[in-house]
C-alpha positions as MATLAB code, in Angstrom:
seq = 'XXXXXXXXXXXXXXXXXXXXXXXXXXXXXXXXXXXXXXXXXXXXXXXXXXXXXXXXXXXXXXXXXXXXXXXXXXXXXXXXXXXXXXXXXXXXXXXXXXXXXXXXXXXXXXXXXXXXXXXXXXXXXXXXXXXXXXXXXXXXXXXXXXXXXXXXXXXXXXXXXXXXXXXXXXXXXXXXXXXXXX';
ca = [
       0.000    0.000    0.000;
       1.452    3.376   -0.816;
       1.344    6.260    2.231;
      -2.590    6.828    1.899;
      -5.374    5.233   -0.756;
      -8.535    6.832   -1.063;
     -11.165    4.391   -1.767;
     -15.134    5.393   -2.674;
     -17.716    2.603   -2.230;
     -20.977    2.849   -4.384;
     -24.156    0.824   -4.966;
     -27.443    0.333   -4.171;
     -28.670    1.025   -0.406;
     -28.753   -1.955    1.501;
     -26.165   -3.647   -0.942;
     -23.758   -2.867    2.455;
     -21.531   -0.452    1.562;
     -21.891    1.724    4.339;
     -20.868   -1.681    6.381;
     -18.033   -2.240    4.026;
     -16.321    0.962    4.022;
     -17.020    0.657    8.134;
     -15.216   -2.517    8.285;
     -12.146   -1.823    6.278;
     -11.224    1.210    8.212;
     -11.593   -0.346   11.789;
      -9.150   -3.167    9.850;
      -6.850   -0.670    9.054;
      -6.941    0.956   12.118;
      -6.090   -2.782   13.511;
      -3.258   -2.280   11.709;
      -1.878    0.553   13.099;
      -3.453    3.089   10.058;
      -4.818    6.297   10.582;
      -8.549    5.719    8.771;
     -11.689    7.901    8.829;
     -14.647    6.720    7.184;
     -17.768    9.008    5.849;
     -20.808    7.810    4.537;
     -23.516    9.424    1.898;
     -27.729    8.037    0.987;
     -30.291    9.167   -0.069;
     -33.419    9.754    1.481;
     -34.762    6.278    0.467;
     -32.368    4.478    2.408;
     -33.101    1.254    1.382;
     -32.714    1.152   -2.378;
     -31.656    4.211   -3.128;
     -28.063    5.106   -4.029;
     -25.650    5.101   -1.608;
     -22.001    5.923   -1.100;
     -19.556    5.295    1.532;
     -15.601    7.139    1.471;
     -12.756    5.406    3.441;
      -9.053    7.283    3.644;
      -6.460    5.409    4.921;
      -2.885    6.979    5.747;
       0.374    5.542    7.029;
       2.232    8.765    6.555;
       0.304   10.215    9.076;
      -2.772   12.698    9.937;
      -5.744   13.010    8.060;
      -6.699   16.475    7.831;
      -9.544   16.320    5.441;
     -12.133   13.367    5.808;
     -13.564   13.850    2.142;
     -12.530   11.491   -0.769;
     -12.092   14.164   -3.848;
     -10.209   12.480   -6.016;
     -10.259    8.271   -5.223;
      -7.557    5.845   -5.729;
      -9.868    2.967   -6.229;
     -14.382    2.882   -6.670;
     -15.672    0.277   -6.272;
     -19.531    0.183   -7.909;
     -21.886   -2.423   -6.654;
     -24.686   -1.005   -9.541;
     -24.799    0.366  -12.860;
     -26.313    3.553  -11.181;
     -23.202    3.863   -8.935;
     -20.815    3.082  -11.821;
     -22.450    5.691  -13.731;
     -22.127    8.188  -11.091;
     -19.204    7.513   -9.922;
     -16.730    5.353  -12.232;
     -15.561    7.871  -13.644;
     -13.626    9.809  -10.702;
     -11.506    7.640   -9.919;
      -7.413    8.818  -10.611;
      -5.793    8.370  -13.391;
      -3.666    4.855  -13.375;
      -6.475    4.050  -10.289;
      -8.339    0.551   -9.798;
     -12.064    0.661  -10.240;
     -13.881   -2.347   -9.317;
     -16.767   -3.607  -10.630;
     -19.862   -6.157   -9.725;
     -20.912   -7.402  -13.533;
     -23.860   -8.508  -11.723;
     -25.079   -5.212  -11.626;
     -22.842   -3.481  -14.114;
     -22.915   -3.892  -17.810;
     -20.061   -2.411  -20.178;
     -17.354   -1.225  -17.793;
     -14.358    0.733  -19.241;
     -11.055    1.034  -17.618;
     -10.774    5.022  -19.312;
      -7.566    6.141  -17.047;
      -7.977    3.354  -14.239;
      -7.194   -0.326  -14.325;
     -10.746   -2.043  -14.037;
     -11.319   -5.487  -11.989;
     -14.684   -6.788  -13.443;
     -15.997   -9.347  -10.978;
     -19.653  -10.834  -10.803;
     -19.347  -10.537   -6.549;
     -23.175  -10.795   -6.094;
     -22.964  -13.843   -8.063;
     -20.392  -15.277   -6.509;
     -21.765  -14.311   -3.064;
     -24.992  -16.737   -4.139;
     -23.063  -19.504   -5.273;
     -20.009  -19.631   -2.060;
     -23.150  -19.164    0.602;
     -26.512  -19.278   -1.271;
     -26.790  -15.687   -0.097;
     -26.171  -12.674   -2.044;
     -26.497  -10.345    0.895;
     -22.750  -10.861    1.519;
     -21.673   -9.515   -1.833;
     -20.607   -6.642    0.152;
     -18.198   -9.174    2.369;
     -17.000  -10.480   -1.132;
     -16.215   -7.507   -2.653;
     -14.719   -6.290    0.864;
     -12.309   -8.805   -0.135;
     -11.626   -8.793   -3.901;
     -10.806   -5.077   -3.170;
      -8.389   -5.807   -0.052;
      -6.827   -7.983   -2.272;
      -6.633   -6.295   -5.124;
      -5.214   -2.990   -3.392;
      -3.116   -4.934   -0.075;
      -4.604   -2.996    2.232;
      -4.313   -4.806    5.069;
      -3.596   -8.254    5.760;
      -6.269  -10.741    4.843;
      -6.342  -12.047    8.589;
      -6.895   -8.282    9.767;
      -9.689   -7.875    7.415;
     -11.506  -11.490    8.210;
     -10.949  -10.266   11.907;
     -12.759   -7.145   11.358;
     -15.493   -8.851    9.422;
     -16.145  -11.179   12.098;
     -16.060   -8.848   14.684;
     -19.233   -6.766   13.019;
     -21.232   -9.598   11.737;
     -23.643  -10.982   13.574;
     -23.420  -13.902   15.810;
     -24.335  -17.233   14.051;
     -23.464  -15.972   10.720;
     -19.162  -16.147   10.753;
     -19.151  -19.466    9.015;
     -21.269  -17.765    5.974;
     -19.225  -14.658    6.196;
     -16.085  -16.846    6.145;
     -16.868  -18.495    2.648;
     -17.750  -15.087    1.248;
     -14.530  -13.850    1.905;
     -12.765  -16.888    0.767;
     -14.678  -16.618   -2.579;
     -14.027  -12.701   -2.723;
     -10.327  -13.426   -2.153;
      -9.998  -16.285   -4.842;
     -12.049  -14.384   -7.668;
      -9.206  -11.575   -7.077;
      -6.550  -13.538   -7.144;
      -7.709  -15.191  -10.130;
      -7.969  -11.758  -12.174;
      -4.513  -10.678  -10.705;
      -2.815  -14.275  -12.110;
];
């Protein structure tokens, strides 16, 4: 990881980005990372769009807790990629869930196309953890932190009775990354 990454979360509310973007700064903060996290909806909180902004620095304070320019997007829906695919920095990552999204371009940003909601149904028969896989297809694509930090921080806001579940979803986020990367 370079001294801070800039990452902007996007999709559909109650996809579980706000979650996401909440667990990978209390991982890096595991780690000994500054992090702050912010968080956007609209009024129709479930279903409506939704973005969550997570800054992580190891060279130090953050003195502004607004993503302007990300490092890497990730965009859960077509919506989100729409809106927000295209702000990511030049020679960024932009991830995508080709579930949702149809016709990504890289344009300045190397693009990860990965059908996470689909794979989420077929590791646990649940798509509600696509947010889980794409937690990890993103921590691995980027090295944020260490995949035991992140599973630690995913277990620790999950709830109770559903670690096993959570468990394959980040195994399957974490192999479907490593597979694009070779």
């Amino acid at each position: 990881m370079s001294e801070r990454i800039d990452i902007r979360l996007a999709g559909a509310g109650g996809q579980g980005v706000i979650l996401g973007a909440i667990i990978l700064a209390e991982a890096a903060i595991a780690e000994g990372k500054e992090a702050v996290q912010t968080q956007s909806y609209g009024p129709e909180a479930r279903g409506g769009a939704t973005k969550a902004e997570v800054i992580v620095s190891t060279g130090g304070e953050i003195d502004y807790p607004k993503v302007v320019m990300p490092d890497v997007v990730l965009a859960m829906n077509q919506e989100s990629y729409m809106k927000f695919g295209g702000s990511v920095k030049k020679g960024g990552t932009l991830l995508v869930d080709t579930t949702f999204v149809e016709n990504a371009q890289p344009g300045d940003a190397k693009l990860y196309k990965i059908p996470i909601t689909d794979l989420a149904r077929e590791a646990t028969g649940r798509p509600l953890v696509a947010n889980i896989v794409a937690m990890a297809a993103l921590n691995e694509i980027t090295g944020l932190v260490s995949r035991e930090t992140l599973t630690n921080a995913v277990l620790a806001r999950v709830p109770k009775g559903t670690e096993e579940l959570n468990k394959k979803a980040l195994d399957a986020g974490f192999e479907a990354a490593r597979r694009l990367m070779g």
